[in-house]
C-alpha angles and dihedrals in degrees: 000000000000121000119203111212095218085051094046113109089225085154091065133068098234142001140189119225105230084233100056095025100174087062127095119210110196123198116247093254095060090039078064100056098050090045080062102032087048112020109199092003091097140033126212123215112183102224090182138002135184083209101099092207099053119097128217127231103259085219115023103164090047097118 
């Protein structure tokens, strides 16, 4: 999966990606708001970044 930063929906809270379409993938932003809404209830994994330094999950949907 390649995501194209002019093409990424960084306005919106969440997005599906057309080839894994029962996953959610939330901006960081709202990733954010229900770490703090819900503490441990949920798990972030960064598929992409523009932030050269950042570093994705190597296996992101691996649940």
């Amino acid at each position: 999966m390649v995501f194209r930063p002019e093409a990424y929906p960084a306005d919106l809270p969440a997005f599906r990606v057309p080839e894994f379409p029962v996953a959610v993938c939330w901006n960081g932003w709202m990733l954010d708001h229900l770490t703090d809404l819900l503490d441990d209830d949920v798990a972030g994994r960064l598929l992409w970044s523009s932030d050269p330094a950042a570093t994705p999950d190597p296996d992101p949907w691996g649940i």
